[in-house]
C-alpha positions in Angstrom: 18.9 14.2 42.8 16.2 14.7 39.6 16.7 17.9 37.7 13.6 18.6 36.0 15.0 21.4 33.9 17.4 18.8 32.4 14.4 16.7 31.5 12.1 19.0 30.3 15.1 20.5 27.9 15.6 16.8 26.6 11.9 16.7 26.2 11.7 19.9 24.4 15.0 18.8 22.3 13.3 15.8 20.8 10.4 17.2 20.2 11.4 20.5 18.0 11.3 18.6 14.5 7.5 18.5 15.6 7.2 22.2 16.2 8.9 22.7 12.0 9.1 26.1 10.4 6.3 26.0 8.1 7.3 29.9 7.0 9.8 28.1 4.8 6.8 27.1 2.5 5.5 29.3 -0.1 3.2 29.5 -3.2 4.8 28.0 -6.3 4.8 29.6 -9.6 2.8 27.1 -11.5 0.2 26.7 -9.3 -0.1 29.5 -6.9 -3.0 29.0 -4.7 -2.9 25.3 -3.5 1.0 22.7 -3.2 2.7 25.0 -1.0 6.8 24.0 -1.4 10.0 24.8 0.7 13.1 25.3 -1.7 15.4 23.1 -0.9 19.4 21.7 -1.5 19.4 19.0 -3.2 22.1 16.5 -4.0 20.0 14.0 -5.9 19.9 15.8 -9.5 16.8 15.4 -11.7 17.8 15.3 -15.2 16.3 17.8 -17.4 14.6 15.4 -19.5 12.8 13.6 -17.1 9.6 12.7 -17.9 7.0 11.6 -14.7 4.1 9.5 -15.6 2.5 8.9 -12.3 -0.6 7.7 -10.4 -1.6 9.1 -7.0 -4.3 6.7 -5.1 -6.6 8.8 -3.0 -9.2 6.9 -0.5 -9.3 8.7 2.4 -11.6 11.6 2.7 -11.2 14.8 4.0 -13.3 16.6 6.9 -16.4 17.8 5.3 -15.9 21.9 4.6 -11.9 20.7 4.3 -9.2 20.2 1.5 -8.4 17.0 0.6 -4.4 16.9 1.4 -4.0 14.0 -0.9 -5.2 16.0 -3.9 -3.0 18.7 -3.3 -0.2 17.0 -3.2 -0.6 17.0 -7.4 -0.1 20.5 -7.0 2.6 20.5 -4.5 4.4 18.1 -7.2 3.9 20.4 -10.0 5.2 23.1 -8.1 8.4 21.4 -6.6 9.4 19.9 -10.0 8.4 23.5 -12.2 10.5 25.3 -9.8 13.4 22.3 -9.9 13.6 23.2 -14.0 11.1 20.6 -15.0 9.0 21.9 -17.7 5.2 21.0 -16.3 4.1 19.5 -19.9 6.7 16.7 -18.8 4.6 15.7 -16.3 1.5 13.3 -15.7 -0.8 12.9 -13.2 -3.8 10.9 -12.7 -5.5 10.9 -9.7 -7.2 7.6 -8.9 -9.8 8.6 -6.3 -12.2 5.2 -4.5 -13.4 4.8 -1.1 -14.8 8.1 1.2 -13.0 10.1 -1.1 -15.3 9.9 -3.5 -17.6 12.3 -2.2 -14.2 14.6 -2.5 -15.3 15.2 -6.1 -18.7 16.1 -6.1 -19.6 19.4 -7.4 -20.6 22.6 -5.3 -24.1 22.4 -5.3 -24.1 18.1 -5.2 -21.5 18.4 -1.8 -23.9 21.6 -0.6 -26.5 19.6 -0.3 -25.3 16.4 0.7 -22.9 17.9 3.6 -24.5 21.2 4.1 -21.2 22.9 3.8 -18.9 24.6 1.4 -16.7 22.4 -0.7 -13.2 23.1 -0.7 -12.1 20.8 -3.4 -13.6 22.1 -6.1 -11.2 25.2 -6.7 -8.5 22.5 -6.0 -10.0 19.9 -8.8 -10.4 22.7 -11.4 -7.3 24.4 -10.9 -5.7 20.5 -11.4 -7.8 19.7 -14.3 -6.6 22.9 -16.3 -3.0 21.6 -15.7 -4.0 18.9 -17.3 -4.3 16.4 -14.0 -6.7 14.3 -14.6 -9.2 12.7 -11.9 -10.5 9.0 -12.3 -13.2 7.7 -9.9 -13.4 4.2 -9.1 -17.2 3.5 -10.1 -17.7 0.7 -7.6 -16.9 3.4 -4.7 -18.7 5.6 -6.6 -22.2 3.1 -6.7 -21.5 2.5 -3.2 -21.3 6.3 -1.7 -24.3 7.1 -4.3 -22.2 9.5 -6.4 -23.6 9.6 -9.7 -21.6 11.1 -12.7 -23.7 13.8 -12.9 -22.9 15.0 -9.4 -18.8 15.2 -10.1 -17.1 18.1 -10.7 -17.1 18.6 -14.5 -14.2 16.8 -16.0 -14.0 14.2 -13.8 -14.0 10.4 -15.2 -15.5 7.0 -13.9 -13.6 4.2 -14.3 -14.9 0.7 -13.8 -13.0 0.5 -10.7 -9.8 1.7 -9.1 -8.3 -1.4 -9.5 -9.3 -1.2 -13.5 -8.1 2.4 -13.6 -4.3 1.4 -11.7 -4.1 -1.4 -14.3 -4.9 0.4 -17.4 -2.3 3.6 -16.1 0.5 1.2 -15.2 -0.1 -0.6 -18.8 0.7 3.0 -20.1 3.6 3.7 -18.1 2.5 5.4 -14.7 4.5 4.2 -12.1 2.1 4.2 -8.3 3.0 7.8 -6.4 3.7 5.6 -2.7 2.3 8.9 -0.7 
């Protein structure tokens, strides 16, 4: 005979990592209003030297009136690796942005218009740019999404292309963030 208590228990067993604590998240010091972090134990030691020189590829676009995840996670890096020791001014990050992302960037009044919503990037952007992220658009996206330089957020760069932009950043030393 079936016991469906016993199968809804499994059920509910497996599922639970779905159902995460997400009170264990807070603000980090460095950047407190966007990259929420969890302190964690560790047993994979970052030396106090390190230096991180990284790339973060960004194509996919967020929900218009939304944040775009993918830039946040500079800030959720930031704030993990300040709160781990790491002094922020050893840390790079360049944010390679093509594709439906593009339209990510565009200023207030350019998204207003072309959305008829609020953007909620641009706080995000500004907030990154004074911490010294920087933000490269790939200009072929760019042409193609009809996002003209004059419509970014100020501070933002056009590259050539994303592919240009990767190839000039791993020349320098920026290794591909995979996430």
């Amino acid at each position: 005979m079936r016991r469906p208590e016993i199968y809804i228990a499994t059920l509910l067993l497996f599922a639970a990592p779905a159902f995460a604590d997400r009170s264990a998240f807070h603000a980090g010091d460095l950047i407190t209003d966007f990259g929420r972090i969890a302190e964690v134990e560790t047993n994979y030691p970052i030396p106090g030297d390190a230096r991180f020189r990284i790339s973060f590829d960004v194509s996919k676009q967020a929900e218009a009136g939304e944040l775009n995840r993918n830039f946040e996670s500079a800030a959720r890096f930031l704030n993990m690796h300040a709160a781990a020791g790491i002094d922020p001014k050893q840390i790079e990050i360049t944010i390679v942005v093509h594709g439906g992302a593009s339209k990510d960037l565009l200023s207030a009044d350019a998204y207003a218009v072309r959305f008829d919503a609020n953007s909620a990037n641009v706080a995000l952007i500004e907030t990154l740019l004074d911490h010294n992220v920087q933000f490269v658009l790939c200009g072929q996206s760019a042409a193609y999404h009809d996002v003209a330089n004059a419509d970014l957020v100020p501070g933002v760069r056009t590259a050539l292309s994303a592919m240009t932009a990767h190839a000039l950043l791993q020349q320098q030393g920026f290794t591909l963030n995979p996430f």
